[in-house]
C-alpha positions as CSV (number, residue, x, y, z in Angstrom):
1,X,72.8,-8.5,-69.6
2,X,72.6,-5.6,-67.5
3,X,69.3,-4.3,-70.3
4,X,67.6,-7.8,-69.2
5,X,67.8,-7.5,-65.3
6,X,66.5,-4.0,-65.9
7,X,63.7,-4.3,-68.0
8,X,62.5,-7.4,-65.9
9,X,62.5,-5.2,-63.1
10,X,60.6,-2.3,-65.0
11,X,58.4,-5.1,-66.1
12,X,58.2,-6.5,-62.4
13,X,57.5,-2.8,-61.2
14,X,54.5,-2.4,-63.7
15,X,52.6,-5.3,-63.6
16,X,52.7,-4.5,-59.3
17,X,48.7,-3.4,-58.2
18,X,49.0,0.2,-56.8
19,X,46.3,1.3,-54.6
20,X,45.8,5.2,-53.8
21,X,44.0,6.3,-50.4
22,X,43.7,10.0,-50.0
23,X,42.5,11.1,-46.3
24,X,40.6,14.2,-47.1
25,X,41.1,15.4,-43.2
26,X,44.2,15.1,-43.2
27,X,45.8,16.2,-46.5
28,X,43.5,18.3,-49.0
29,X,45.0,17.7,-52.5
30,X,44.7,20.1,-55.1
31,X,44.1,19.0,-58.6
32,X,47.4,19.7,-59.4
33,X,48.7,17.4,-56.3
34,X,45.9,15.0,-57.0
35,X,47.3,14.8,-60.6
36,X,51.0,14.5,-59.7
37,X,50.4,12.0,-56.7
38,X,48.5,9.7,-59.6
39,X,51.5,9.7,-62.0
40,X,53.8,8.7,-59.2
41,X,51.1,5.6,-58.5
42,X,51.2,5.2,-61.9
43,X,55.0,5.1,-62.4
44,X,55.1,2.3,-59.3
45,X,53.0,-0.1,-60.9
46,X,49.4,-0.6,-62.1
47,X,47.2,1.7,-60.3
48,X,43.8,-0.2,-59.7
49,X,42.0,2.4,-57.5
50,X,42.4,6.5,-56.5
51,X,40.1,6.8,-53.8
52,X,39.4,10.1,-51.3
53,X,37.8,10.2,-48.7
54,X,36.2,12.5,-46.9
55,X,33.6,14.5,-44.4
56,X,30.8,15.9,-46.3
57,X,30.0,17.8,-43.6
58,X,32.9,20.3,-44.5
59,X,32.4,22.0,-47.2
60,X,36.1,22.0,-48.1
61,X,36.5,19.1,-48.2
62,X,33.5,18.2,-50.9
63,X,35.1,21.3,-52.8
64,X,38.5,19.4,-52.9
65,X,36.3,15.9,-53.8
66,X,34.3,17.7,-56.3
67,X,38.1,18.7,-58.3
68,X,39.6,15.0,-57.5
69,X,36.5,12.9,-58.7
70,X,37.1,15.3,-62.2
71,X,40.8,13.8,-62.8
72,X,39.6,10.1,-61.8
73,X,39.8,9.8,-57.6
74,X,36.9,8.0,-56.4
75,X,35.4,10.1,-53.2
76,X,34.5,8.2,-50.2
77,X,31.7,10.5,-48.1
78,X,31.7,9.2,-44.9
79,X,28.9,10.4,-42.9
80,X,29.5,9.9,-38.9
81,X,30.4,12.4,-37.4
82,X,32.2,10.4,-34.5
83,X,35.8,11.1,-34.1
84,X,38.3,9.5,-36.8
85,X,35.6,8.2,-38.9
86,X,37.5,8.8,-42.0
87,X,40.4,7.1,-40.5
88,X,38.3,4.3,-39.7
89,X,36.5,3.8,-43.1
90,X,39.8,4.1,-45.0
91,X,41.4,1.6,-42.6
92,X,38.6,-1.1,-42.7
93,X,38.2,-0.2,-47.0
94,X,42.4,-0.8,-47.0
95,X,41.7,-4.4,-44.9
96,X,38.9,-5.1,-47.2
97,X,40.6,-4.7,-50.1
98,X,43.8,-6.6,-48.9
99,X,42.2,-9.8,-48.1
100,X,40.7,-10.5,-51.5
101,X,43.0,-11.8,-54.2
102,X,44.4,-10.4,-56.0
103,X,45.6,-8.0,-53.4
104,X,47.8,-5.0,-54.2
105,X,51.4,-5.2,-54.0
106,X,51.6,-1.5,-53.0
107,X,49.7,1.2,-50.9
108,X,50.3,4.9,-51.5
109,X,48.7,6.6,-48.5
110,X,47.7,10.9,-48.4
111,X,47.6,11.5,-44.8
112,X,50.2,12.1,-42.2
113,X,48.1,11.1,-39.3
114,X,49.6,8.4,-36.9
115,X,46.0,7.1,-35.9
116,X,47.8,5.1,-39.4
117,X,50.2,3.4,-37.8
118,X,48.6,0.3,-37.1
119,X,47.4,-0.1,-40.5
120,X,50.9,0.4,-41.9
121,X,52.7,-2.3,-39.6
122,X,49.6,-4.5,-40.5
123,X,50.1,-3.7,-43.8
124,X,53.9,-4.5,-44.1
125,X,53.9,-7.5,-41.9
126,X,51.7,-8.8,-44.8
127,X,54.7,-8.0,-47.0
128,X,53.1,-4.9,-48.5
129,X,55.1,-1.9,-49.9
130,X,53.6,1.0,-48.3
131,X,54.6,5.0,-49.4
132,X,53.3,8.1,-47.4
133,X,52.6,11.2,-48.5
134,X,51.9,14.2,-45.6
135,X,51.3,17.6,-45.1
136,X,54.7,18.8,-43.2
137,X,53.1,20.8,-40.6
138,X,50.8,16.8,-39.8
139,X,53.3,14.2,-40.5
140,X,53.9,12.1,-37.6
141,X,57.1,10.7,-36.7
142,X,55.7,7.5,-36.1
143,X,54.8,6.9,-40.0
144,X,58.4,8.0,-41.0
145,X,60.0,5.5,-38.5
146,X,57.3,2.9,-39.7
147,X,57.9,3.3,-43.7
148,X,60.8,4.8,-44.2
149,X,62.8,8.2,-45.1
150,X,62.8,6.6,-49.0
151,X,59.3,5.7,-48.9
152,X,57.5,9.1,-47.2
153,X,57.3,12.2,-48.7
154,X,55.9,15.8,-47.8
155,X,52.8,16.7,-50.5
156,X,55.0,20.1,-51.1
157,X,57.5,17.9,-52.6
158,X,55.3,16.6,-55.4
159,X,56.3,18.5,-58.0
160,X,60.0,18.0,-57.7
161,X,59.4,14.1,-56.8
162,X,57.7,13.9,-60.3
163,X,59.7,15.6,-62.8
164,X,59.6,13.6,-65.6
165,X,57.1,11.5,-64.6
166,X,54.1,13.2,-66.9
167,X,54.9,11.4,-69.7
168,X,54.1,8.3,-68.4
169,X,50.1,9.8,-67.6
170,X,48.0,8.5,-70.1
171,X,46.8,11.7,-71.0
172,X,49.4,14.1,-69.6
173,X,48.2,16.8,-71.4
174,X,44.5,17.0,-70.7
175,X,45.0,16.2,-67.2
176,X,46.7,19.3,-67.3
177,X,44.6,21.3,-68.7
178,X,41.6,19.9,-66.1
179,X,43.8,20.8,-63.2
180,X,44.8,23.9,-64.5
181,X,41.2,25.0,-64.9
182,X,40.1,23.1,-61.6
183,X,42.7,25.3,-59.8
184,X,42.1,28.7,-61.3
């Protein structure tokens, strides 16, 4: 009995939509984070989009686009220069994306930056699942009260957090082998 209750909770768990925002200002991913943060998408459910975004204006950041967009993250340039920009586009994209059905079950969001906060309790009042991942020396407080100790987690922990969890890529190998190249 016990075999049922889990495998209908593995089943429940992987037929959940997964979205993946990436705030290039915030937290710049390497390929090897970008690849890791995907399997742990991919381990919570179906992961319907990757998407980074970011400032073109920096050329760090389209560097760290550039590597991403090669292991399947869609970048977002946005263009104003105004102050939170990105933060705005991603949180008017997320909203976008949450009102039309099907809507995902969970959000796995790269940025440690409070300006967040609103989105989040929006985001869970709507009975959404949402998981942070932040830079230590950016995470906000305010996200950590807001989601969680289980469900935020510092980039720098990536590796540890998905130990085992390459299997599961569709390609573990070659995805690899991009982000070993990418990174070199």
């Amino acid at each position: 009995m016990a075999d049922n209750h889990r495998t209908t909770a593995q089943q429940k768990s992987q037929s959940q939509r997964v979205f993946l925002l990436s705030d290039g200002e915030n937290v710049q991913l390497n390929p090897k984070q970008g690849e890791l943060v995907v399997a742990f998408a991919q381990s919570k459910g179906c992961l319907d989009c990757q998407i980074h975004y970011y400032n073109p204006q920096h050329k760090n950041q389209v560097s760290a686009t550039n590597q991403l967009e090669k292991i399947g993250f869609q970048g977002v340039p946005v263009r104003n220069s105004g102050k939170n920009s990105v933060d705005k586009q991603l949180v008017f994209d997320c909203i976008k994306r949450v009102a039309i059905k099907p809507s995902p079950d969970k959000i796995i969001l790269v940025s440690g930056d409070r300006d967040f906060a609103g989105l989040i309790a929006v985001l869970m009042a709507l009975g959404k699942t949402v998981i942070v991942f932040a830079r230590r020396e950016s995470a906000s407080k305010k996200l950590i009260k807001l989601v969680g100790e289980d469900n935020f987690h510092y980039v720098d922990e990536l590796s540890s957090l998905c130990a085992g969890l390459k299997a599961k890529l569709k390609n573990p190998k070659q995805l690899s082998i991009e982000a070993d190249k990418l990174s070199a």
